[in-house]
N, CA, C and O of each residue as an XYZ file, in Angstrom:
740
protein
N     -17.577     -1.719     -4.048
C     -16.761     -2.893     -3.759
C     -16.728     -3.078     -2.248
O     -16.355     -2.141     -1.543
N     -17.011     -3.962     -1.843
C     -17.024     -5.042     -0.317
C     -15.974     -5.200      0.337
O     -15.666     -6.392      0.351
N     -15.338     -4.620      0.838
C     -13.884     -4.840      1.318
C     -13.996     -4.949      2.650
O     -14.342     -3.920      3.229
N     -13.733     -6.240      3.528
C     -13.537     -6.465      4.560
C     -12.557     -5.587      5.723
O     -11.564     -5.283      5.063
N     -12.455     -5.289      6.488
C     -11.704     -4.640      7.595
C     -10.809     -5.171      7.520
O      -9.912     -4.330      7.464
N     -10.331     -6.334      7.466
C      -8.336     -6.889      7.548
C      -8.134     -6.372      6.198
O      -7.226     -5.573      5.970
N      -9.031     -6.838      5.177
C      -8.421     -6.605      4.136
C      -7.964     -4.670      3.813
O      -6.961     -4.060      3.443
N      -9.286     -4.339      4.194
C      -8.895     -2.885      4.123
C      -7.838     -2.039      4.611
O      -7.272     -1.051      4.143
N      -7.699     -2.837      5.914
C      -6.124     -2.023      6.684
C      -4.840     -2.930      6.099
O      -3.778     -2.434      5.723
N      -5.045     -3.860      6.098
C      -4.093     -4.273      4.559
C      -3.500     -3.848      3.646
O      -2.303     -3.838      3.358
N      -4.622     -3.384      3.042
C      -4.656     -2.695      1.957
C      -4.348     -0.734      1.895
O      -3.951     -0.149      0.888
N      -4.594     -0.214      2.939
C      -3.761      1.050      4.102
C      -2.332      0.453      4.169
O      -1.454      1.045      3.541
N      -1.974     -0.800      4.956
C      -0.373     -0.574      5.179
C       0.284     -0.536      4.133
O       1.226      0.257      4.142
N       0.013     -1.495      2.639
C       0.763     -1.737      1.775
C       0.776     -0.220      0.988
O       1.671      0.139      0.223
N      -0.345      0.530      1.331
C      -0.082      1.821      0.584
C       0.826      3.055      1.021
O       1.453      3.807      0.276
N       0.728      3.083      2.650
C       1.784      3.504      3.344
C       2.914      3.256      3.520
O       3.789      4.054      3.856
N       3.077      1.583      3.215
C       4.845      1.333      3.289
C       5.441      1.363      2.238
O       6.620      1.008      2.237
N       4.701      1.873      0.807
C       4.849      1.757     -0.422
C       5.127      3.523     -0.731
O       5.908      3.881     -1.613
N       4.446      4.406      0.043
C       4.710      5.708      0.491
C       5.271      6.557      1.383
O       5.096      7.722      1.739
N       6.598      4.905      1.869
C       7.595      5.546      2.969
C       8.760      5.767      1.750
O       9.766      6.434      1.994
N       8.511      5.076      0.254
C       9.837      5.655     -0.595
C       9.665      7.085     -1.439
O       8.649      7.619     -1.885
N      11.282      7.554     -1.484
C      10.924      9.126     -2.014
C       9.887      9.388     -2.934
O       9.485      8.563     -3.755
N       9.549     10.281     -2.829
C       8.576     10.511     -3.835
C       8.875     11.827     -4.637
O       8.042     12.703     -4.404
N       9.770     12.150     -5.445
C      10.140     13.141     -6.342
C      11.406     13.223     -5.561
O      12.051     12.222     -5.249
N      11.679     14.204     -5.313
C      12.982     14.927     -4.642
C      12.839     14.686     -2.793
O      13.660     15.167     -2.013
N      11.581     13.818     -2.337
C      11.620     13.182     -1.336
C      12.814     12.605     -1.164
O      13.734     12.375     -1.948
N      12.525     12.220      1.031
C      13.608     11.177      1.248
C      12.907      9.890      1.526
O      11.693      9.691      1.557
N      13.829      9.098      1.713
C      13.269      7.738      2.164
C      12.260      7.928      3.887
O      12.607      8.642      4.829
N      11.380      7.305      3.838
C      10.968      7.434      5.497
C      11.282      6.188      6.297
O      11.090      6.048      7.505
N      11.846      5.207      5.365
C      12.116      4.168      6.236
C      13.900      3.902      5.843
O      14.307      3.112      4.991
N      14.702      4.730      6.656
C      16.208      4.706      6.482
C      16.323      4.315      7.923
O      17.510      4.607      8.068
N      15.958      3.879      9.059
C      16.793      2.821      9.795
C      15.852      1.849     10.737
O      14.667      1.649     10.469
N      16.410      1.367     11.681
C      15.492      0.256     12.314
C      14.300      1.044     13.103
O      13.114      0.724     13.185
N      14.883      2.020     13.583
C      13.785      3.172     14.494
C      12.584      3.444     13.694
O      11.534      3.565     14.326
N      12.542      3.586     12.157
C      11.548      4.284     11.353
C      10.876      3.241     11.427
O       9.718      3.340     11.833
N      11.441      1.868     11.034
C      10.832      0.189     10.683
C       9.992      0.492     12.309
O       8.821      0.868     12.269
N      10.540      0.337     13.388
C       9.875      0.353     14.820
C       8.460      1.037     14.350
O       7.417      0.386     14.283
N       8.572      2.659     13.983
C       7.484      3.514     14.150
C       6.231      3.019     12.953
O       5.059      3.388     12.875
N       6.933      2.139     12.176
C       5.890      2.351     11.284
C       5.282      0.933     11.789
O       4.091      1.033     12.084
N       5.741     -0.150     11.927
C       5.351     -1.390     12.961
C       3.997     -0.969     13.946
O       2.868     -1.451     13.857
N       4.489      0.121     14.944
C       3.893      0.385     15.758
C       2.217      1.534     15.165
O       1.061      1.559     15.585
N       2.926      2.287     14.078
C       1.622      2.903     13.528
C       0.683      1.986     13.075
O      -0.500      1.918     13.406
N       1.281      1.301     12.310
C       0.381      0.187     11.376
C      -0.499     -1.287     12.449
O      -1.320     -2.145     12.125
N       0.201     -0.965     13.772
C      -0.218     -2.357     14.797
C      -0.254     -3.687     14.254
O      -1.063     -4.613     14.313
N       1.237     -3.450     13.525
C       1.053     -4.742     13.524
C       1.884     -5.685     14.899
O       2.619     -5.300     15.808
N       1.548     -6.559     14.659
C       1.606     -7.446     15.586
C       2.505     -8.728     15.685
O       2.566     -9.261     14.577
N       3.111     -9.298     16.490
C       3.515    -10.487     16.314
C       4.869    -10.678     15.836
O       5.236    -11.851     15.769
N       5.887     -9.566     15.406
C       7.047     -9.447     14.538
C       8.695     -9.759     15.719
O       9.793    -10.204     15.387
N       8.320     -9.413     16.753
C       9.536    -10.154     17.646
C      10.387     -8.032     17.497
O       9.932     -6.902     17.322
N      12.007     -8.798     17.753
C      12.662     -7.688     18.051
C      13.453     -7.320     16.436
O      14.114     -8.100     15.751
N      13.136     -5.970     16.170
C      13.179     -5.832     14.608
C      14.955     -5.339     14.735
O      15.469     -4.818     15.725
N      15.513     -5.620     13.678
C      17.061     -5.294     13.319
C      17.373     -4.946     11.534
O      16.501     -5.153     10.690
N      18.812     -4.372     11.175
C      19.210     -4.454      9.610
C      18.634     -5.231      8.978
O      18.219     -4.796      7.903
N      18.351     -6.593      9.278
C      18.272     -7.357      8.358
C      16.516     -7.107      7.886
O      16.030     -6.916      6.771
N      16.041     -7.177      8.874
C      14.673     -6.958      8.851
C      14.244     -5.507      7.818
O      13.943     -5.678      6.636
N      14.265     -4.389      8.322
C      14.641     -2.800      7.305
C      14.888     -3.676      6.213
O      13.843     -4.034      5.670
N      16.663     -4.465      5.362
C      16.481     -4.504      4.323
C      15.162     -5.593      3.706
O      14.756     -5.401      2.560
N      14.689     -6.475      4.375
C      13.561     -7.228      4.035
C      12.807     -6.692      3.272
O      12.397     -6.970      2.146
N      12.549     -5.421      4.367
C      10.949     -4.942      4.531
C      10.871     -3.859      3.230
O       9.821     -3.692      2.610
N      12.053     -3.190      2.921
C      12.749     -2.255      1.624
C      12.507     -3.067      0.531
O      11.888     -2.616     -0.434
N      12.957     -4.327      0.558
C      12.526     -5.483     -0.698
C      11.197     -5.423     -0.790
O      10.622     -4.772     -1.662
N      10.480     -6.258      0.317
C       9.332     -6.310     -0.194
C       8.272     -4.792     -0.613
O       7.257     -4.757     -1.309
N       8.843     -3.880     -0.028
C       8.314     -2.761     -0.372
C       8.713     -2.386     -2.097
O       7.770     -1.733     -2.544
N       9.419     -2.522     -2.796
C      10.137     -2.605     -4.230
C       8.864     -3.628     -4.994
O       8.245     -3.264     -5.994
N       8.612     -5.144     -4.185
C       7.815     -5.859     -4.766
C       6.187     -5.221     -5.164
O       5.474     -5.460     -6.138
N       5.970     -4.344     -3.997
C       4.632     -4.001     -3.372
C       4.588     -3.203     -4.789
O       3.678     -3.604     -5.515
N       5.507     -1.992     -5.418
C       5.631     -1.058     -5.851
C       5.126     -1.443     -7.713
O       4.400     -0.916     -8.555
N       6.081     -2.736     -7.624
C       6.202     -3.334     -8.876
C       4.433     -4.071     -9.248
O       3.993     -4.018    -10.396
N       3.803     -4.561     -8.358
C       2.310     -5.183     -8.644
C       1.741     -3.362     -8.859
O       1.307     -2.993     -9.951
N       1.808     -2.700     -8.033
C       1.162     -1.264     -8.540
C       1.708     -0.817     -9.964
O       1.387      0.307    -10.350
N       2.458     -1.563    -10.722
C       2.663     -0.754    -11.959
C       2.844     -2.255    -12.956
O       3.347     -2.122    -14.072
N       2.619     -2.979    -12.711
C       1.591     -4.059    -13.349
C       1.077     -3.544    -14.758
O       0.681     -2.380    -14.825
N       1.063     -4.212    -15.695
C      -0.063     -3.487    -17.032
C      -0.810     -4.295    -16.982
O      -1.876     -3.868    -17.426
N      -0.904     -5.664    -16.562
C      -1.995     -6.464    -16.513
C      -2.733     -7.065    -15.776
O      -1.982     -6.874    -14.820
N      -3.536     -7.628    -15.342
C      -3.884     -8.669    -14.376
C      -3.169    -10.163    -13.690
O      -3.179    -10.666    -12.567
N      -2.380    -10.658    -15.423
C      -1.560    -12.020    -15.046
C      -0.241    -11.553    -15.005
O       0.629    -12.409    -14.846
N       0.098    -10.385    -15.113
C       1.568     -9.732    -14.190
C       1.325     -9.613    -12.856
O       2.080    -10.142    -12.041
N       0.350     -8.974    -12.519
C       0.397     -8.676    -11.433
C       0.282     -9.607    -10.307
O       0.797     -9.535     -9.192
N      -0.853    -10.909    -11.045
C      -1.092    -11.902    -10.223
C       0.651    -12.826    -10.193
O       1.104    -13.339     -9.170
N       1.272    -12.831    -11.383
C       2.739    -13.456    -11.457
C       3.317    -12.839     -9.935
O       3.476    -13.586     -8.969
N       3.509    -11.837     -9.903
C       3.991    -10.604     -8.719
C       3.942    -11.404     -7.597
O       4.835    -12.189     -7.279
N       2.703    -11.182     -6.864
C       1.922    -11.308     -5.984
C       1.951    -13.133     -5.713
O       2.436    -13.528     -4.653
N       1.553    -13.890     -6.461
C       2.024    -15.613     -6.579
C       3.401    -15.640     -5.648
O       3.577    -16.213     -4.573
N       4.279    -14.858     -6.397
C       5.593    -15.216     -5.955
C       6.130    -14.535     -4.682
O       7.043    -14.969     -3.980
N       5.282    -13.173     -4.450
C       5.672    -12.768     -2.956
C       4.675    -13.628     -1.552
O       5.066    -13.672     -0.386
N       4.022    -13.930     -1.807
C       3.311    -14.812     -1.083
C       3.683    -16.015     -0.340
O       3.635    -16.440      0.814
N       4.253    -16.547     -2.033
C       4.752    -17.706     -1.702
C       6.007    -17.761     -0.728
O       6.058    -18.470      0.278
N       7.006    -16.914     -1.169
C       7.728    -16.585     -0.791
C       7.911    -16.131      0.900
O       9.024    -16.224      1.418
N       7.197    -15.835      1.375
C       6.231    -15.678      3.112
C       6.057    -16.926      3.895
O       6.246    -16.814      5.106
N       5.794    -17.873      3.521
C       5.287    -18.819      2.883
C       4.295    -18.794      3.935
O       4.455    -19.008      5.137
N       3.184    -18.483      3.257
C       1.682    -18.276      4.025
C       0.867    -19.292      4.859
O       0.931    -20.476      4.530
N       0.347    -19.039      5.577
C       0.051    -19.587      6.707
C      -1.210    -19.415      7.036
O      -1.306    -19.115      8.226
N      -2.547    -19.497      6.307
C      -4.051    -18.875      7.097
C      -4.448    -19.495      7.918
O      -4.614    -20.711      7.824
N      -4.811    -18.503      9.382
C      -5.104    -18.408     10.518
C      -6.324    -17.866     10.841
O      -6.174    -16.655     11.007
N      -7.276    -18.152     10.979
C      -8.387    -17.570     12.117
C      -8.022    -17.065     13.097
O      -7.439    -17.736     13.949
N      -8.205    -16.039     13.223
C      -7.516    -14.728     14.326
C      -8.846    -13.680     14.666
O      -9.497    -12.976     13.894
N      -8.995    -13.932     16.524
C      -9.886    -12.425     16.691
C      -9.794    -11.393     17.715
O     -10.547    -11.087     18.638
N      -8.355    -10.806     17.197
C      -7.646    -10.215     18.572
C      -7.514     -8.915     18.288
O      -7.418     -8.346     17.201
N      -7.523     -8.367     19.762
C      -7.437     -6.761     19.711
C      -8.586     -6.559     19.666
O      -8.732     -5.490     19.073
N      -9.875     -7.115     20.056
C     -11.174     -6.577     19.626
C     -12.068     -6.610     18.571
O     -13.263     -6.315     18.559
N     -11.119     -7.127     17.415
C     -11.731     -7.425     15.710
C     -12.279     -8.730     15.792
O     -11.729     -9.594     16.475
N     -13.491     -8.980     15.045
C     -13.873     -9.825     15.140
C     -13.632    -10.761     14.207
O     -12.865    -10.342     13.339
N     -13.905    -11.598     14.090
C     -13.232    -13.258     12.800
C     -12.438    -12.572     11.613
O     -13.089    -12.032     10.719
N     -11.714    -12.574     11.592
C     -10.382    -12.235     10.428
C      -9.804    -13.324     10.311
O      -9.784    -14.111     11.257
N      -8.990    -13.708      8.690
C      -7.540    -14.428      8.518
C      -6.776    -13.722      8.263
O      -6.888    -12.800      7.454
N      -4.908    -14.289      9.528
C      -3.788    -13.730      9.447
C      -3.705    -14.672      8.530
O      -4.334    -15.722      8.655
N      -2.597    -14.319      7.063
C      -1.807    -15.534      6.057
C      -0.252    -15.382      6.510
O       0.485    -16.032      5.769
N       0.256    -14.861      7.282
C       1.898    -14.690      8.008
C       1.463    -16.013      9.012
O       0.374    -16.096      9.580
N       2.597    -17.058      9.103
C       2.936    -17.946     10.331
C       3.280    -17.062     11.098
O       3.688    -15.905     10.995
N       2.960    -18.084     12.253
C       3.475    -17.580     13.697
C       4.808    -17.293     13.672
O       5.570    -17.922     12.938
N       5.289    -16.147     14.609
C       6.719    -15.954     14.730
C       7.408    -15.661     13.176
O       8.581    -15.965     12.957
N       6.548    -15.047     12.150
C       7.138    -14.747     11.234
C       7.977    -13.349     11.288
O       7.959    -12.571     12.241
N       8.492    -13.232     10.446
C       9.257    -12.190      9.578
C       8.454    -10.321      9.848
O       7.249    -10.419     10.079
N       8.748     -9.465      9.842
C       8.083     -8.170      9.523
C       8.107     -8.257      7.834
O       7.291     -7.760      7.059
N       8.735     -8.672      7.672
C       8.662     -8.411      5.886
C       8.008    -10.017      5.287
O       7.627    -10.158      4.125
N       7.984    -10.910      6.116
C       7.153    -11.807      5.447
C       5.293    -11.540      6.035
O       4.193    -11.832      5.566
N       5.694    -10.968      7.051
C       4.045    -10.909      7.880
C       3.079     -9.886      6.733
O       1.953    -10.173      6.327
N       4.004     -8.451      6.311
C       4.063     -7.777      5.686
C       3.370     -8.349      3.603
O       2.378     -8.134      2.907
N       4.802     -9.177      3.470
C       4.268     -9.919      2.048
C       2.775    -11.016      2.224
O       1.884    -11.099      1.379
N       2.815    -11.587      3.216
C       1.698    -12.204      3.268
C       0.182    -11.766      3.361
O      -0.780    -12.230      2.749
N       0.228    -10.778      4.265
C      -1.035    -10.025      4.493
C      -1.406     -9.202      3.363
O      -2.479     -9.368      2.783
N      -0.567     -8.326      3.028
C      -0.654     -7.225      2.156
C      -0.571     -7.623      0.761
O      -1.171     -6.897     -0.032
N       0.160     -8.803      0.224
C       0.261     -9.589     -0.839
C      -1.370    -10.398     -1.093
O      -1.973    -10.250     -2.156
N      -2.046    -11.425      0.302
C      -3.456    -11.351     -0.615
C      -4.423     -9.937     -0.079
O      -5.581    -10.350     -0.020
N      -4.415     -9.600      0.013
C      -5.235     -8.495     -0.261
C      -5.056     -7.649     -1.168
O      -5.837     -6.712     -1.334
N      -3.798     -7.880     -2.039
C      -3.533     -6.813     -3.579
C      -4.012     -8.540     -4.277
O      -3.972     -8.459     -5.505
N      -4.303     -9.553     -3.950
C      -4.722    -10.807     -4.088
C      -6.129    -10.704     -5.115
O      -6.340    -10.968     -6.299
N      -7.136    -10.051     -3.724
C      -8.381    -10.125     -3.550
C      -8.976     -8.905     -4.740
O      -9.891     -8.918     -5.563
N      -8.068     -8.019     -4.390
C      -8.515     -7.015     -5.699
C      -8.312     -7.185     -7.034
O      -8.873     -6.631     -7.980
N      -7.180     -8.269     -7.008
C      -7.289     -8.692     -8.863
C      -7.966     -9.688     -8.921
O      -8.037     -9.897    -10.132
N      -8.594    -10.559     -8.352
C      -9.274    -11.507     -8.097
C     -10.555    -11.055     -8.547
O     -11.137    -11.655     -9.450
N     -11.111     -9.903     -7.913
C     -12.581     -9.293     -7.880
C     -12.241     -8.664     -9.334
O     -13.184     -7.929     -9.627
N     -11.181     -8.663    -10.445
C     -10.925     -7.642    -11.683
C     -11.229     -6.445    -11.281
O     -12.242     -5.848    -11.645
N     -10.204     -5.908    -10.339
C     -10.281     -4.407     -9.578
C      -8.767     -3.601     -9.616
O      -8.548     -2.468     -9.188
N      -7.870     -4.462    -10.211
C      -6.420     -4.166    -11.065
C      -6.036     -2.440    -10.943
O      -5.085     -1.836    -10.448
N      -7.415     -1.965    -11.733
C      -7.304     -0.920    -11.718
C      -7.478      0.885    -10.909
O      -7.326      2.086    -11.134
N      -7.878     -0.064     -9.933
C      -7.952      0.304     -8.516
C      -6.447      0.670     -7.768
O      -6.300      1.459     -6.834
N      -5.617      0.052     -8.292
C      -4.317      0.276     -7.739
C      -3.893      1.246     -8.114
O      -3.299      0.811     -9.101
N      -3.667      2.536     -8.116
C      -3.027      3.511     -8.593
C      -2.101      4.521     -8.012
O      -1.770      4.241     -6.859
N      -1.568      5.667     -8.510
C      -0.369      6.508     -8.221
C      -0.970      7.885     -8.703
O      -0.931      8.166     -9.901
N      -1.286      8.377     -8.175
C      -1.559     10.320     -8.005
C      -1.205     10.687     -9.096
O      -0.080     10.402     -9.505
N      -2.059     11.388     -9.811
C      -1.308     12.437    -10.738
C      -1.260     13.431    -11.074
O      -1.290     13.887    -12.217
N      -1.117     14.263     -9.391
C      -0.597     15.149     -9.361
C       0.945     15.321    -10.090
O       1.663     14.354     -9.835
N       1.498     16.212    -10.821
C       2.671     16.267    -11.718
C       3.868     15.756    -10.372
O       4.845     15.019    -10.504
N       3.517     16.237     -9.487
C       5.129     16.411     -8.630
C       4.968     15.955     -7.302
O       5.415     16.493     -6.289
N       4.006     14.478     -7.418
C       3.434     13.867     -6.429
C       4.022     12.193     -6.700
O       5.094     11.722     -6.320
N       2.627     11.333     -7.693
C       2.904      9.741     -7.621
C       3.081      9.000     -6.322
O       3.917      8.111     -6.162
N       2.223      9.433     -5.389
C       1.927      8.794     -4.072
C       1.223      7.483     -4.899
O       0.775      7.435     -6.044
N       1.324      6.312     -3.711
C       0.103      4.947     -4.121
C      -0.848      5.665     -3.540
O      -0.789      6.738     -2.940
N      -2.130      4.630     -3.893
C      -3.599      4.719     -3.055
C      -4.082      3.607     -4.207
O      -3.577      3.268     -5.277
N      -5.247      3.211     -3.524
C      -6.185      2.617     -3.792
C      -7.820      2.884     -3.880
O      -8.676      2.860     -2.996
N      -7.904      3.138     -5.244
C      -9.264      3.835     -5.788
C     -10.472      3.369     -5.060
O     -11.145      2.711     -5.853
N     -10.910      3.414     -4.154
C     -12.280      2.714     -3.702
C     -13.517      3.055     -4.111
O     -14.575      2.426     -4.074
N     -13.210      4.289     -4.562
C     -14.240      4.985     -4.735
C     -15.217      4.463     -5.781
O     -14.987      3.743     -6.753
N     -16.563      5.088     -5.278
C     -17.607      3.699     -6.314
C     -17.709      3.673     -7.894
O     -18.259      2.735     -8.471
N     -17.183      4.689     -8.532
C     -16.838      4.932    -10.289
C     -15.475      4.687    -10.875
O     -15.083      4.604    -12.039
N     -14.745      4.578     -9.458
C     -13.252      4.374    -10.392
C     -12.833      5.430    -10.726
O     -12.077      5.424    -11.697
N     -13.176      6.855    -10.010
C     -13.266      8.335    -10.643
C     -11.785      8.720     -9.604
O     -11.067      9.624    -10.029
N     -11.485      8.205     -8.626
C     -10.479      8.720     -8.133
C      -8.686      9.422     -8.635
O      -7.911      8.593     -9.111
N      -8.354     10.402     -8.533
C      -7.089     10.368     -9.387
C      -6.060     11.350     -8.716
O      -5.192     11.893     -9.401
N      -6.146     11.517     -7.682
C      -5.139     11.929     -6.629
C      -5.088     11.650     -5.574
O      -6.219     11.768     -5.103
N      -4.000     11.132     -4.435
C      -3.563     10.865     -3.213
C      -4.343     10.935     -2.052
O      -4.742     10.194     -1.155
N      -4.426     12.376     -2.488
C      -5.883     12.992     -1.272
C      -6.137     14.163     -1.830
O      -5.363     15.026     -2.245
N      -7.527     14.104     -1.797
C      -8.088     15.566     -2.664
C      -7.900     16.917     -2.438
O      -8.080     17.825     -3.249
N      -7.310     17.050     -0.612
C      -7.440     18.179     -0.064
C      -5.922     18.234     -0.257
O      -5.520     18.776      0.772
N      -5.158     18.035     -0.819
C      -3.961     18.907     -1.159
C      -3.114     18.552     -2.333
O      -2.339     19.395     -2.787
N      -3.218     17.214     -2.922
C      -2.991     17.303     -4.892
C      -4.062     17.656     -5.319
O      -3.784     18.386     -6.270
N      -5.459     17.583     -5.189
C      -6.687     17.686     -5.644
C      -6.985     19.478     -5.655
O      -7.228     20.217     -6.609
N      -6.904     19.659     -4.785
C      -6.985     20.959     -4.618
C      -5.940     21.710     -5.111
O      -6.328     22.545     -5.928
N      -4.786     21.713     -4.912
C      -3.868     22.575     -5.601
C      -4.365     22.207     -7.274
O      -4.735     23.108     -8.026
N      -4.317     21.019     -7.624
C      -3.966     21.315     -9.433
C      -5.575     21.864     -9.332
O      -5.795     22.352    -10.440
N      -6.697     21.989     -8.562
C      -8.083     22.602     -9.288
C      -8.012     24.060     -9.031
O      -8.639     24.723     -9.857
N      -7.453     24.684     -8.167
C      -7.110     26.203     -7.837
C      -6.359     26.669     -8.982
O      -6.718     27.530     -9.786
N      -5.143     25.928     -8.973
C      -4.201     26.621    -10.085
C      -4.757     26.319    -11.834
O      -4.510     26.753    -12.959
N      -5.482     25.480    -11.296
C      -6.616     25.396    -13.203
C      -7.369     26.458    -13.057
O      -7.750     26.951    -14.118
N      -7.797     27.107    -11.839
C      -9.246     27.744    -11.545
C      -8.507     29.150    -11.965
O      -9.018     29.862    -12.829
N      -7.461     29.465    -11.411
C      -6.038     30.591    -11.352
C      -5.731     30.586    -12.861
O      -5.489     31.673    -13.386
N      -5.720     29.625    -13.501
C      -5.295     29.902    -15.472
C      -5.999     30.363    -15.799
O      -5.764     31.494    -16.225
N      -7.553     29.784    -15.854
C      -8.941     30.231    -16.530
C      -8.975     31.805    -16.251
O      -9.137     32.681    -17.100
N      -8.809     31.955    -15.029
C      -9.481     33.370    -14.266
C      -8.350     34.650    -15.274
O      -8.752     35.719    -15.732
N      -6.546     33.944    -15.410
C      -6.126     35.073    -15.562
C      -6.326     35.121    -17.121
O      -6.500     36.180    -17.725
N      -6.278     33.607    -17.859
C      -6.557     33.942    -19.439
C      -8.201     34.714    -19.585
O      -8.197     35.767    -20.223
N      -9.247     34.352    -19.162
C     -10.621     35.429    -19.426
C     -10.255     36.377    -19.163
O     -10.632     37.177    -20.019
N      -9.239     37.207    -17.840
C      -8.892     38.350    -17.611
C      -7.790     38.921    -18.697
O      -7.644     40.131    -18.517
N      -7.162     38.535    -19.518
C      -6.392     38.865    -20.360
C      -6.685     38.972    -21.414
O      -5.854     39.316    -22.254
């Protein structure tokens, strides 16, 4: 699958701001305006003005929305989802080639929102993947005591944990650790 560079880091923030909420007996990573700052500033995004409460609870909403298209059972749920957070932004496509990137579209207006810049960008690019019937690409780890997001890129659709080098690896050691002690027993 072809995934453009906006779309791809797009498609990175919505999985990271979707993996700032607890995750089992986790805490929240985005509990005040400072965290909203750091993750603004990790993610580069751009253009959002001076962030406050109101903004955090925005950005907490649309992060709930983000959460809800990842657990979607269908294609015309998810596209329902996604229709309405968009709209809701109310989108704006821009030809943009800044910072060094070359021809991209921003869909956030100028002087928008962190949580509408956020629903707009990150909303079509979970867009583009049900669009392409790639739905199933959206997924959640299953590691037992994990359910991080990510997005399957991988070229079979074979992907099924967060990151391989530490849900991947723990549940294949401790499978490798059953086998070894049941033949030994």
């Amino acid at each position: 699958m072809l995934i453009p560079h906006d779309t791809r880091t797009a498609l990175d923030t919505v999985v990271d701001l979707m993996n700032t909420a607890p995750q089992g007996a986790g805490d929240d990573d985005l509990l005040d305006v400072q965290a909203l700052r750091s993750f603004v500033r990790g993610h580069k995004i751009s253009d959002v003005g001076e962030l406050g409460t109101g903004d955090l609870r925005a950005v907490l909403e649309v992060r709930e929305r983000f959460t809800a298209v990842f657990s979607a059972p269908d294609a015309r749920i998810a596209a329902t989802l996604i229709n309405q957070l968009v709209a809701a932004a109310g989108t704006t496509p821009q030809l943009t080639d800044h910072d060094g990137y070359d021809w991209h579209v921003h869909y956030f207006a100028p002087g928008a929102s962190v949580a509408d810049h956020l629903a707009a960008d990150c909303g079509m690019a979970l867009a583009f993947i049900v669009v392409a019937g790639e739905q199933e690409r959206l997924r959640r780890c299953e590691a037992p005591d994990c359910g991080r997001a990510f997005v399957d890129l991988s070229r079979n659709r074979s992907r099924r944990y967060c990151d391989s080098r530490t849900c991947g690896n723990r549940l294949h050691v401790a499978a490798y650790r059953a086998r070894r002690k049941e033949a030994a027993g």
